[in-house]
Residue frames as qw, qx, qy, qz and C-alpha x, y, z in Angstrom:
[[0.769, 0.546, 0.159, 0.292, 116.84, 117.61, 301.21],
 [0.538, -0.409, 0.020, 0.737, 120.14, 119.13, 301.01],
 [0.110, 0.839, -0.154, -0.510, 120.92, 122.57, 299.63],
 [0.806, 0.534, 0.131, 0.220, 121.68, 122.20, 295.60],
 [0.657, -0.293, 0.272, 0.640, 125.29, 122.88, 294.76],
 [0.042, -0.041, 0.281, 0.958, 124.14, 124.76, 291.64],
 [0.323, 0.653, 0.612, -0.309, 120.73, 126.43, 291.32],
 [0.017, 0.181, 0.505, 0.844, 119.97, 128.05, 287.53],
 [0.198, 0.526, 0.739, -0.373, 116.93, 129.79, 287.62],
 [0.431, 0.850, 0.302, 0.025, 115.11, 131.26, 284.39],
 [0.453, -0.407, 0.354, 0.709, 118.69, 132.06, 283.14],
 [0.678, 0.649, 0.317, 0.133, 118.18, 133.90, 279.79],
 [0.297, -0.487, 0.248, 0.783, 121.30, 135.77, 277.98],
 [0.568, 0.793, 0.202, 0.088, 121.35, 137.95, 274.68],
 [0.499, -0.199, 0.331, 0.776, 124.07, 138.87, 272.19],
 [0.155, 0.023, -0.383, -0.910, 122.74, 141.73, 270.33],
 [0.722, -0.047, 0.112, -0.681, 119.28, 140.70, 269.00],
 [0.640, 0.122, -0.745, -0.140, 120.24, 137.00, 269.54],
 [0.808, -0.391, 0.011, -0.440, 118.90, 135.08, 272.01],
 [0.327, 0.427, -0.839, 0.081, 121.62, 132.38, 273.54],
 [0.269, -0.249, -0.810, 0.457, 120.00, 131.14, 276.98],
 [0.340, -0.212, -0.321, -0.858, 116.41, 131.53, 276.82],
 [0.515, -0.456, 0.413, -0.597, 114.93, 131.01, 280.64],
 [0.677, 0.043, -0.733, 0.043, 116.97, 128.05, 281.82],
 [0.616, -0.538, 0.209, -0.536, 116.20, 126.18, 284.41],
 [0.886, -0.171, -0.420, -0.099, 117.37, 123.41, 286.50],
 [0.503, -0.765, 0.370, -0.159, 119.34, 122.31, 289.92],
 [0.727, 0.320, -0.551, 0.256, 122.44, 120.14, 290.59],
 [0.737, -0.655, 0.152, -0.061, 122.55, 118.15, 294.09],
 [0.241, -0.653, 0.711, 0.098, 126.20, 117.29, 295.84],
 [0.540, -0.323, 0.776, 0.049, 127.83, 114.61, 294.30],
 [0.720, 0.509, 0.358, -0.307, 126.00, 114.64, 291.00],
 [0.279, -0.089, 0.675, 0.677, 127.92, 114.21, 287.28],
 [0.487, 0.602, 0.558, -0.298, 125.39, 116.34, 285.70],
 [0.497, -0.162, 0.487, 0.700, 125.86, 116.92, 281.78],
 [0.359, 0.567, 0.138, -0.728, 124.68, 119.82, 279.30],
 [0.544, 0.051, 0.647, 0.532, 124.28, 118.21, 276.26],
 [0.462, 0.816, 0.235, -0.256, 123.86, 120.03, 272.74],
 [0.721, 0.448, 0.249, 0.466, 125.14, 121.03, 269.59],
 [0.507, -0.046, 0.110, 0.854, 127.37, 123.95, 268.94],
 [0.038, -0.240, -0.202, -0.949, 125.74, 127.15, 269.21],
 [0.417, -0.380, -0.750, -0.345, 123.02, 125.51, 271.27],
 [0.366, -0.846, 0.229, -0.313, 124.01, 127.96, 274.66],
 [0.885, -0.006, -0.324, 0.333, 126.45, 125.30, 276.21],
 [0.582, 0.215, -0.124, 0.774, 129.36, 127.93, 276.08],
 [0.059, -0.596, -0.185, -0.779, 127.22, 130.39, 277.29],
 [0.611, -0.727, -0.060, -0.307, 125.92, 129.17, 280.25],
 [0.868, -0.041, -0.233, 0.436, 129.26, 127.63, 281.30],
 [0.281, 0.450, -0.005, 0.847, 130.81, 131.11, 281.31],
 [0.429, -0.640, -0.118, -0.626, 128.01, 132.43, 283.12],
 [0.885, -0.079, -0.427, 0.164, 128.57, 129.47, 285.56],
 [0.860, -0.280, -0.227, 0.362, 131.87, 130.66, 285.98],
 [0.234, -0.822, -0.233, 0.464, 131.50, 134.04, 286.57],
 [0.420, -0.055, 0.478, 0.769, 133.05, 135.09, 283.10],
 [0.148, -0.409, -0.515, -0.739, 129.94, 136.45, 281.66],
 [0.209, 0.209, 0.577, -0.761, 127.25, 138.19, 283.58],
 [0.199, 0.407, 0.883, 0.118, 123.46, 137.39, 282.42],
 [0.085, -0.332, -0.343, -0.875, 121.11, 139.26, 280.78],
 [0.666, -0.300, 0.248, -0.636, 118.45, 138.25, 283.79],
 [0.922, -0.219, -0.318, 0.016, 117.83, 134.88, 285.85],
 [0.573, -0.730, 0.329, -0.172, 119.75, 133.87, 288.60],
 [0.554, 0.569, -0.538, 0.282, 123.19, 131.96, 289.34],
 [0.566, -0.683, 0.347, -0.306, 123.70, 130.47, 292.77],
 [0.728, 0.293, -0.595, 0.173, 126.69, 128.26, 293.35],
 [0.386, -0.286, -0.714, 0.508, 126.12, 126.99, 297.18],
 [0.156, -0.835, -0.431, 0.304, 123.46, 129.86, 297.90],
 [0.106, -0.629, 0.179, 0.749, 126.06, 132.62, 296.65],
 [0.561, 0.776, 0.283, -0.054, 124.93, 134.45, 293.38],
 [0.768, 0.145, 0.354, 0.514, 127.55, 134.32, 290.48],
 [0.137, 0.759, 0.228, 0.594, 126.98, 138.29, 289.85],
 [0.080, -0.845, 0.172, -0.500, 126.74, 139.77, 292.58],
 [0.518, -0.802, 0.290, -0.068, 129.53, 137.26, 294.31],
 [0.841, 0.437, -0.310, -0.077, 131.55, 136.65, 292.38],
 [0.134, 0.608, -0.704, 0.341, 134.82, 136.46, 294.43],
 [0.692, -0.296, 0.471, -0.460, 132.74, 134.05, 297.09],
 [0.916, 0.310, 0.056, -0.250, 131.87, 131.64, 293.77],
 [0.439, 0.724, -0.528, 0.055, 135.48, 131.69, 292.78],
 [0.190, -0.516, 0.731, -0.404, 136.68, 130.27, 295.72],
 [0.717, 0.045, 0.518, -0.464, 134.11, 127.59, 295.23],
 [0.863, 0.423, 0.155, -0.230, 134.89, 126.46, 291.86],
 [0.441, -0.280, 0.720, 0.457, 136.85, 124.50, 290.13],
 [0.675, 0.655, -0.029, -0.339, 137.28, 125.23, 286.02],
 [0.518, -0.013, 0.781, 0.347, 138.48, 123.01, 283.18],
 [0.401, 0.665, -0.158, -0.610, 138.42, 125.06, 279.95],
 [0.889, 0.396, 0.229, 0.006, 138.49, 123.43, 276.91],
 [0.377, 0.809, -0.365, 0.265, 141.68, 125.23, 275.45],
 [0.725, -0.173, -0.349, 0.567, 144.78, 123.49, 277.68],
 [0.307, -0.924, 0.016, -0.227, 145.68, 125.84, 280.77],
 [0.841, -0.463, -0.029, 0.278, 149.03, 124.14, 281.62],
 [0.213, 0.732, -0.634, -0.129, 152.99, 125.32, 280.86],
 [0.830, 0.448, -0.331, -0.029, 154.21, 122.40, 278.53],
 [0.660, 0.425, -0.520, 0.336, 157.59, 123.07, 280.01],
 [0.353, -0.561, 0.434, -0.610, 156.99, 122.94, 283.44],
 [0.129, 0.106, -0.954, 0.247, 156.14, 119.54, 285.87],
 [0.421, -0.631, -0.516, -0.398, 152.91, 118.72, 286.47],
 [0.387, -0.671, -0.545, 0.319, 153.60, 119.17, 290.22],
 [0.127, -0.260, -0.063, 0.955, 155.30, 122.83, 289.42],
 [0.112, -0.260, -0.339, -0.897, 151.99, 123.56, 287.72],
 [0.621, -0.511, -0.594, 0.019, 150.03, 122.42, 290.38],
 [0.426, -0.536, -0.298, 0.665, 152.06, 124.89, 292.77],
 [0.196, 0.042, 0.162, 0.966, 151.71, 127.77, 290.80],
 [0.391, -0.473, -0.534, -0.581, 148.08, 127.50, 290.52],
 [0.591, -0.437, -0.609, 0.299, 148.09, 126.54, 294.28],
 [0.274, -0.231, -0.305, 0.882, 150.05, 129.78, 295.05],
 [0.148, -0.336, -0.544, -0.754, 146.65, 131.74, 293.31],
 [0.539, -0.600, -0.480, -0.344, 144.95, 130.88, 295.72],
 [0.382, -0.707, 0.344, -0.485, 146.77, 132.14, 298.74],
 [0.955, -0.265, 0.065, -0.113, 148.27, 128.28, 299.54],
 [0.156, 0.794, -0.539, 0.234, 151.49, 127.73, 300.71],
 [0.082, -0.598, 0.707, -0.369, 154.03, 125.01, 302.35],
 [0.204, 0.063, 0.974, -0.070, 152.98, 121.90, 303.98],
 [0.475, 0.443, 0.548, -0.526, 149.12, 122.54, 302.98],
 [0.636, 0.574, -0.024, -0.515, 149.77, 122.94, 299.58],
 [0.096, 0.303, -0.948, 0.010, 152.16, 120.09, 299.15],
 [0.260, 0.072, 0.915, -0.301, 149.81, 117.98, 300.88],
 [0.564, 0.491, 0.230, -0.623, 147.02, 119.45, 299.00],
 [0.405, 0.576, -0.618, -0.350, 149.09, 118.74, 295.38],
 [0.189, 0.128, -0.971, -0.073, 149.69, 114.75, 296.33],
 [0.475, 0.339, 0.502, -0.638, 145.91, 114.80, 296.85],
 [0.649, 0.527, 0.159, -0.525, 144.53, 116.07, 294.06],
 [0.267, 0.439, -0.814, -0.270, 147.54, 113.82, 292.03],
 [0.230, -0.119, 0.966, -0.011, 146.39, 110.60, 293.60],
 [0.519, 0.474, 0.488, -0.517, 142.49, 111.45, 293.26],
 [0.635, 0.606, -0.198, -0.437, 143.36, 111.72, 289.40],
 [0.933, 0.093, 0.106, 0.330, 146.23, 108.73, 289.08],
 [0.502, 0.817, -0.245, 0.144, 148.92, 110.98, 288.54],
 [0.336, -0.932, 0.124, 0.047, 150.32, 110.82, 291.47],
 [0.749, -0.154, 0.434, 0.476, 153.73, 108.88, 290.02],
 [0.495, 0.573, 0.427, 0.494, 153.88, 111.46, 287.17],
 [0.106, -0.963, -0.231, 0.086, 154.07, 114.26, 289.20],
 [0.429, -0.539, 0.423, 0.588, 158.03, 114.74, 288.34],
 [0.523, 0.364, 0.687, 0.349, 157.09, 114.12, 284.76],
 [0.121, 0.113, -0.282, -0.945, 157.87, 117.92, 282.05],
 [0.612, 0.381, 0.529, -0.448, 154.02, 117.97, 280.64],
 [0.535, 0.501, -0.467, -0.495, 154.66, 117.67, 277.09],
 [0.207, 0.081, -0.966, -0.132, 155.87, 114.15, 277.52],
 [0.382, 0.167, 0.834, -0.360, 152.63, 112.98, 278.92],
 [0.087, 0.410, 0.816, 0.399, 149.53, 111.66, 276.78],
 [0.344, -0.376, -0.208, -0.835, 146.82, 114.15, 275.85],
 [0.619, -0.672, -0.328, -0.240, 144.49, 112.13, 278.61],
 [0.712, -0.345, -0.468, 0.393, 147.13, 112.86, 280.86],
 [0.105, -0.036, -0.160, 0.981, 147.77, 116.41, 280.90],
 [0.432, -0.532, -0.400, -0.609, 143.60, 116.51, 280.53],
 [0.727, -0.507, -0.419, 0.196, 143.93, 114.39, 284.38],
 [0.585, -0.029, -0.232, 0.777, 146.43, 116.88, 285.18],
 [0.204, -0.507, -0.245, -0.801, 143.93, 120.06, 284.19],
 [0.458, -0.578, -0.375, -0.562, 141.49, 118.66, 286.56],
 [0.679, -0.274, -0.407, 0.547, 144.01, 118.31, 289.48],
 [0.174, 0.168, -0.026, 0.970, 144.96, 121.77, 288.83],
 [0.329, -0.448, -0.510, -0.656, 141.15, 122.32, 289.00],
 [0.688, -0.590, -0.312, -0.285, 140.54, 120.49, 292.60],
 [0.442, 0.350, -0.343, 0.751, 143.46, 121.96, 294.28],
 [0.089, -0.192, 0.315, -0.925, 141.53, 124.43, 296.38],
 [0.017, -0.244, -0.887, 0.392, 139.47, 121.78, 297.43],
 [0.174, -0.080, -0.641, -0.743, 136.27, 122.86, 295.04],
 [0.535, 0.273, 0.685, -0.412, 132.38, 122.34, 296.20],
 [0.640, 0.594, 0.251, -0.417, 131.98, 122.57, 292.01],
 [0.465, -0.300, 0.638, 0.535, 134.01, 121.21, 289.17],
 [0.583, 0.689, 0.096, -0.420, 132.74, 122.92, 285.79],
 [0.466, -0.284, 0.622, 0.561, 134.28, 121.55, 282.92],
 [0.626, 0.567, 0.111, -0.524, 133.71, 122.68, 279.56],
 [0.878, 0.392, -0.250, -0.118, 134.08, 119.75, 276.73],
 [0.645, -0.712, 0.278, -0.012, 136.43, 117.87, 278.85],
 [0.843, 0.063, 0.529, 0.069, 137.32, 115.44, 276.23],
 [0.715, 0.613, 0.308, -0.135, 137.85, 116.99, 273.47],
 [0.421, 0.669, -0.607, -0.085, 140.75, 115.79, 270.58],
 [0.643, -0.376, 0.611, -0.268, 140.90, 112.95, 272.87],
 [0.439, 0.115, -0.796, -0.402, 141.58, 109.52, 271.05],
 [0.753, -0.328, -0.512, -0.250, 138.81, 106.81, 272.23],
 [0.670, -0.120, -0.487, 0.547, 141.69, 105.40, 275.15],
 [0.231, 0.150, -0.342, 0.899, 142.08, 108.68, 276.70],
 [0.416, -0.277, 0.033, -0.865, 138.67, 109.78, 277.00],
 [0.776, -0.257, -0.532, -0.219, 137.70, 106.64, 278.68],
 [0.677, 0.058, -0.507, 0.531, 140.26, 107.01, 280.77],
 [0.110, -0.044, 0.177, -0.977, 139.79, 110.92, 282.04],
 [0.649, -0.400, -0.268, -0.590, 135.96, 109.58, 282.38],
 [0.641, -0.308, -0.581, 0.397, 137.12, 106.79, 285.13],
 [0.411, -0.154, -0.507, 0.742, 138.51, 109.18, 286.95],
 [0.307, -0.219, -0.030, -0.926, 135.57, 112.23, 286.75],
 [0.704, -0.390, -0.405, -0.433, 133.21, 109.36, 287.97],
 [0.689, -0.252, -0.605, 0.309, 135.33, 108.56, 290.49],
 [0.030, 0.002, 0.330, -0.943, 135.40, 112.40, 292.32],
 [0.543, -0.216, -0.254, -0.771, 131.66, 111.75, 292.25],
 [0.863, -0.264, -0.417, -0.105, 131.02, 108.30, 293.60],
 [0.682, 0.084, -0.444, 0.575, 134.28, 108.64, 295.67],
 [0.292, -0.129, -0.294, 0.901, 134.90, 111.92, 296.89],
 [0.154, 0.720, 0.654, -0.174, 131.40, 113.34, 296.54],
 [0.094, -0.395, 0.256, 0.877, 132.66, 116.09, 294.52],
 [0.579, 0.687, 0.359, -0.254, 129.64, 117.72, 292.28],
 [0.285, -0.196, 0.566, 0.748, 130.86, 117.63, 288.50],
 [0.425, 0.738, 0.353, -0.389, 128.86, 119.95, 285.99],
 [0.100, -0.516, 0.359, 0.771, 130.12, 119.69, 281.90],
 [0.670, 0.598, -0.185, -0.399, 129.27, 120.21, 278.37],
 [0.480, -0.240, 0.826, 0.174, 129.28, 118.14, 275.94],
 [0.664, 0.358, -0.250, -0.608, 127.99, 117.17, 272.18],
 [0.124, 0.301, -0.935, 0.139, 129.35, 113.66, 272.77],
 [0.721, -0.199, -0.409, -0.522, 126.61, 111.10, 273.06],
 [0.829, -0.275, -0.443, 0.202, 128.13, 108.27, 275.03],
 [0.270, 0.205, -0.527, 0.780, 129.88, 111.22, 277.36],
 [0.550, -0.317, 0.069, -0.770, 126.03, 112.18, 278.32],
 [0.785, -0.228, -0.319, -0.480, 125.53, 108.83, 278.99],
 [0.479, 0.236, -0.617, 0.578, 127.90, 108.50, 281.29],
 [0.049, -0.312, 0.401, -0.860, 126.44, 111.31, 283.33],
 [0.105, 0.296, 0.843, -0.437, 123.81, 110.75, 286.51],
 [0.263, 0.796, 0.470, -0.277, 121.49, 113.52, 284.65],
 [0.490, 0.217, 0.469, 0.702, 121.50, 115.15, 281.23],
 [0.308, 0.653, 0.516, -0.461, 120.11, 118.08, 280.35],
 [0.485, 0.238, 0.548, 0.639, 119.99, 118.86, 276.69],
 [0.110, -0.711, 0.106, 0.687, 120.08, 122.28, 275.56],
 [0.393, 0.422, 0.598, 0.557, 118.52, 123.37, 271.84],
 [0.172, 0.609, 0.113, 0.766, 118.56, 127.06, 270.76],
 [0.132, -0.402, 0.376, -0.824, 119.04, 128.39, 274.05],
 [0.591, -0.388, 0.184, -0.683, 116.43, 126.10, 275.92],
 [0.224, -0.181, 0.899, -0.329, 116.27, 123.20, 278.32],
 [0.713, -0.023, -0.261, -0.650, 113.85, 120.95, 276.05],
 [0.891, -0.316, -0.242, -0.218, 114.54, 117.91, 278.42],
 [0.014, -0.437, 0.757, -0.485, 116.58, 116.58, 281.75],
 [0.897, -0.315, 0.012, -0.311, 116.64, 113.40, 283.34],
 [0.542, -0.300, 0.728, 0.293, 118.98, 110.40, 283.48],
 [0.199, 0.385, -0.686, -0.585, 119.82, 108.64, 280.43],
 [0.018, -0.259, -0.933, -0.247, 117.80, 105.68, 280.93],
 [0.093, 0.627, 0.667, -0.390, 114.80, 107.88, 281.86],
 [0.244, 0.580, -0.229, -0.743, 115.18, 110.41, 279.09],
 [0.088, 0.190, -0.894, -0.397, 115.63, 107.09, 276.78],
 [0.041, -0.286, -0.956, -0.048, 112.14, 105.42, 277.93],
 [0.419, 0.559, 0.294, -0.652, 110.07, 108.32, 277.71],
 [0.221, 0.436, -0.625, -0.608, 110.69, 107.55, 273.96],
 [0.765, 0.143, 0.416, -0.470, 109.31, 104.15, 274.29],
 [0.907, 0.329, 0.222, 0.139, 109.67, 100.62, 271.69],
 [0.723, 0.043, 0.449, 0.523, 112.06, 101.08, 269.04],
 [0.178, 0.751, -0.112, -0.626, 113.62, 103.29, 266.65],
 [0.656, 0.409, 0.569, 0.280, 113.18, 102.64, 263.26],
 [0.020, -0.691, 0.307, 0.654, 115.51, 104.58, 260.53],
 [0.703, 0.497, 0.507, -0.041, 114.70, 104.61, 256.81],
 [0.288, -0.307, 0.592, 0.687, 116.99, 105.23, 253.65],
 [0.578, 0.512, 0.633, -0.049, 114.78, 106.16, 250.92],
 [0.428, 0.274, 0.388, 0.769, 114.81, 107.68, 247.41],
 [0.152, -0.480, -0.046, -0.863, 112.31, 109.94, 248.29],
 [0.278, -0.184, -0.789, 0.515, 111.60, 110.27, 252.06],
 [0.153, -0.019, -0.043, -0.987, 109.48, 112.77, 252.00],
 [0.663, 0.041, -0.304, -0.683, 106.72, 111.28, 250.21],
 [0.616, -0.339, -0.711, 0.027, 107.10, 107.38, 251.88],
 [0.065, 0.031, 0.680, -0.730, 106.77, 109.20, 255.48],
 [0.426, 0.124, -0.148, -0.884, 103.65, 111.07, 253.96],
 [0.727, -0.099, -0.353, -0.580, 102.40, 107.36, 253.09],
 [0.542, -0.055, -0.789, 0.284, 103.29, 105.69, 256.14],
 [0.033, 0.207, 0.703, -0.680, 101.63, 107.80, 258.01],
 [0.707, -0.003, -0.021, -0.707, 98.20, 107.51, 256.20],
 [0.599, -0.002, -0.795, -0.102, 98.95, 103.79, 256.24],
 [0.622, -0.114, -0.604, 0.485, 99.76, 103.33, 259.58],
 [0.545, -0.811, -0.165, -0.134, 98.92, 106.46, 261.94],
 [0.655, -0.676, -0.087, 0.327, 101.25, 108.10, 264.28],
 [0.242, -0.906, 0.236, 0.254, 104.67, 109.98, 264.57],
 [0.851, 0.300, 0.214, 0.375, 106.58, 110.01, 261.34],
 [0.052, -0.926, -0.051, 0.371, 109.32, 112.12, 260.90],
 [0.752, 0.551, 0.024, 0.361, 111.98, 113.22, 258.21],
 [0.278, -0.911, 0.158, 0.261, 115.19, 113.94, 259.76],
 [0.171, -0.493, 0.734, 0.433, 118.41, 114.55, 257.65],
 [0.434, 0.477, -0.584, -0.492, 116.92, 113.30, 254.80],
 [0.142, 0.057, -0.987, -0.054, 115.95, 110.08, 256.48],
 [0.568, -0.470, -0.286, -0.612, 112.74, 108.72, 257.65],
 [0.262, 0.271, -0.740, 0.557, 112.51, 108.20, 261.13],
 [0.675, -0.260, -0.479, -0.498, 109.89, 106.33, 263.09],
 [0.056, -0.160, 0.847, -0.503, 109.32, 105.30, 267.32],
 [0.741, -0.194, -0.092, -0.636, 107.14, 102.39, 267.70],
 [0.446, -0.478, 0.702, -0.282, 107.27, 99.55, 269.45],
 [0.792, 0.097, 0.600, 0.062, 107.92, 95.87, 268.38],
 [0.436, 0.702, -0.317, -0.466, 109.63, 97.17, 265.44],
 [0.281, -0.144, 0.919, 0.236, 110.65, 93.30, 264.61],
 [0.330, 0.468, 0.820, 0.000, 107.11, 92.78, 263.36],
 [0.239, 0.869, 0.095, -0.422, 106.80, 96.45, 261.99],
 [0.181, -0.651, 0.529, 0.514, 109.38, 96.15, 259.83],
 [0.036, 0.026, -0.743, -0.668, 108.71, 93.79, 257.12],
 [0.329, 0.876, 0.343, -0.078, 104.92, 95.48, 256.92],
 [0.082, -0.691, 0.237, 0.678, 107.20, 97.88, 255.05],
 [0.090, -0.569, 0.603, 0.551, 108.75, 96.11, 253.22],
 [0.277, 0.460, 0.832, 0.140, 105.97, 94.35, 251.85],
 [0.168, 0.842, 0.461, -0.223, 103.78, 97.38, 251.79],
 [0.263, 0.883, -0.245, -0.302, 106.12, 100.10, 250.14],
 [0.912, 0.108, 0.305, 0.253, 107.95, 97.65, 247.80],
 [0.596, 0.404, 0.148, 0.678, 110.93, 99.56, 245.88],
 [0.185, -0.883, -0.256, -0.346, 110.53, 102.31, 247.86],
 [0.495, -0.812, 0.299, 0.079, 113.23, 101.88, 250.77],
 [0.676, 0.440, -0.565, 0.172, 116.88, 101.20, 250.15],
 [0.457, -0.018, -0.780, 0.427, 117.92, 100.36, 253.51],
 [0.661, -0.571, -0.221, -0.434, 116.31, 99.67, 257.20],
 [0.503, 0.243, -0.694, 0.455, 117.53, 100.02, 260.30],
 [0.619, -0.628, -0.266, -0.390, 115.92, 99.37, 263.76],
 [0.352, 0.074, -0.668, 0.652, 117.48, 99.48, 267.72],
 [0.432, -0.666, -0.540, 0.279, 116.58, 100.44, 271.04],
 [0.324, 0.823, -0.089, 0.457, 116.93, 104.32, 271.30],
 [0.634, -0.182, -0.208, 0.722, 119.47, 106.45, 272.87],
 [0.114, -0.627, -0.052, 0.769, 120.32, 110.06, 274.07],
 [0.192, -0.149, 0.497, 0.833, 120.93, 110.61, 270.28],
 [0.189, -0.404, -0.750, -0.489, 117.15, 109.46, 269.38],
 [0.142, -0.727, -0.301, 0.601, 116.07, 111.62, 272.67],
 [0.351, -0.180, 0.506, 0.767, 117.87, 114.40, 270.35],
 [0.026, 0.002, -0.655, -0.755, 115.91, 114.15, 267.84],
 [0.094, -0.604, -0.791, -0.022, 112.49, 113.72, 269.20],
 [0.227, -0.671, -0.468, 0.529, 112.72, 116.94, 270.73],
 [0.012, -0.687, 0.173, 0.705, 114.24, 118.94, 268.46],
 [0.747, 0.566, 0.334, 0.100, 113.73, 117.04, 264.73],
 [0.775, 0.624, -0.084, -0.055, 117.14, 116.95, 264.14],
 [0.907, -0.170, -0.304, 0.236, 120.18, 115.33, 264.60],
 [0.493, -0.833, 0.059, 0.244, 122.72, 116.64, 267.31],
 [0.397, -0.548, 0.313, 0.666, 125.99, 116.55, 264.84]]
C-alpha cells in the first residue's frame, strides 16, 4: 500500500474551554478528492488551518507525506498547495503576472517558471486567458486561476477551503471539472471543505465532521446505503406527537428533525399510504426518495446540515 499523502491522527484542538476538533481521525491516499463535510462551526476551518500549518494543535498528529505539520512546518509548505476561501489574487494584475509573483515565493525563476505557469494554466483551462487583467474574468475563473496559483510549485497536496463559494450554479460546475480532473488526470491528492451537499458528492470519500468529530467517512454511495430503503419526510401539525404514534404503531427509528418527522424504511411506496390511512388529518404533506449525503447528515447527527 502506498504511503498516505495526509495522515490525521486523534487530532483534537481547543479554544478556551471549547472544544473544536475532538480526536480526529482519518487518512488520504495519492490521487484521492477527499471532502470534509459539515456545518459552520462544525471544526472544518479548524482542521484546514491546522492542515496548513496556520494553527498548531492542541495534541494529535499532522503528517503531510510522513513530515509533521508542527514540528515541519517549512518541509509541509513546500508540499502544499492552499486555496483560501477569501480571493488571494491582485484584480489589477494578469493572471500570468500573478502566477509569477507567487512563482517567485517560492524561489522559481526563468524558463522553469514560465514553463511551470503554462502548466498549471492548461491543467486548469486558462491557458488562453493568461494575458487576460483578473477583474474581467468570471468569478469561476479567477477561482481556476487561485488553484493554478496553488499548483505552481508542483504540490503533493491541494487543500482548499470552500472552494466554491458565491459561485453561481455554472461556475461551480465548472471549477469542479477541473478539481476532478488533477485527480483522475494528474494524480494530484485534493483535500476540501465544504457544507455543500452535491460538492461532497462529487468527492471519492467524505468525511463529515459534527461538533468537532468524525461521526462518519466513506464514499457517497457507501455512506448513502448504510442508511438503507427510503427516506420518508413528514409535514405535520404536530410532529411530535404523530412520531410518538408511529412509532408505537409501527416500531423502529422515528425521528423529529426541524420540526419535521423523519422516517428510513424501506419500500416506502407501500409504507406510505399505511399513513395516510392510519393517521387521517394528521399529516399535511409527504414526501419520500432515495437518501443522500444530506439524509446521512441527519442520521448521525439529528439534524439538518444548513
Amino acid at each position: 500500500m502506498p504511503m498516505p499523502v495526509l495522515e490525521v491522527r486523534d487530532l483534537r484542538h481547543r479554544y478556551g474551554d471549547r472544544d473544536a476538533l475532538r480526536g480526529v481521525s482519518f487518512t488520504v491516499s495519492p490521487g484521492e478528492v477527499f471532502g470534509l463535510l459539515g456545518p459552520n462551526g462544525g471544526g472544518k476551518t479548524t482542521l484546514f488551518r491546522i492542515v496548513s500549518t496556520l494553527l498548531r494543535p492542541t495534541s494529535g498528529e499532522v503528517l503531510v507525506g510522513g513530515d509533521d505539520v508542527s514540528r515541519q512546518p517549512d518541509r509541509v509548505r513546500r508540499r502544499l498547495g492552499v486555496v483560501f476561501q477569501s480571493p488571494a489574487l491582485d484584480v489589477r494584475l494578469t493572471v500570468e503576472e500573478n502566477l509569477r509573483h507567487h512563482g517567485h515565493l517560492y524561489g522559481l525563476r526563468g524558463h522553469l517558471l514560465s514553463r511551470r505557469i503554462a502548466d498549471a494554466l492548461v491543467r486548469v483551462g486558462l491557458e488562453r486567458r493568461a494575458r487576460d487583467v483578473v477583474v474581467t474574468l468570471s468569478g469561476g475563473m479567477q477561482r481556476r486561476a487561485e488553484v493554478a496559483k496553488a499548483l505552481l510549485h508542483a504540490p503533493m497536496l491541494l487543500v482548499l477551503d470552500e472552494p466554491t463559494t458565491g459561485l453561481d450554479p455554472g461556475a461551480r460546475r465548472d471549477v469542479w471539472q477541473h478539481l476532478r480532473g488533477l485527480g483522475e488526470r494528474d494524480g494530484t491528492t485534493v483535500v476540501l471543505t465544504t457544507h455543500l451537499m452535491d460538492e461532497a458528492a462529487r468527492c471519492d470519500r467524505v468525511g463529515i465532521l459534527h461538533e468537532g468529530r468524525l461521526v462518519a467517512i466513506g464514499t457517497p454511495q457507501a455512506l448513502t446505503s448504510e442508511i438503507g430503503g427510503d427516506v420518508i419526510m413528514i409535514t405535520a401539525p404536530d410532529a411530535l406527537a404523530l412520531a410518538d404514534r408511529i412509532r408505537q404503531r409501527y416500531g423502529g427509528r422515528v425521528d423529529v428533525i426541524d420540526g419535521q418527522v423523519h422516517i428510513e424504511r424501506s419500500r416506502a411506496h407501500e409504507f406510505v399510504p399505511q399513513l395516510v390511512e392510519a393517521f387521517p388529518g394528521e399529516i399535511d404533506a409527504i414526501t419520500f426518495g432515495k437518501p443522500t449525503l444530506e439524509d446521512v447528515f441527519m442520521h448521525y447527527t439529528g439534524r439538518r446540515l444548513n
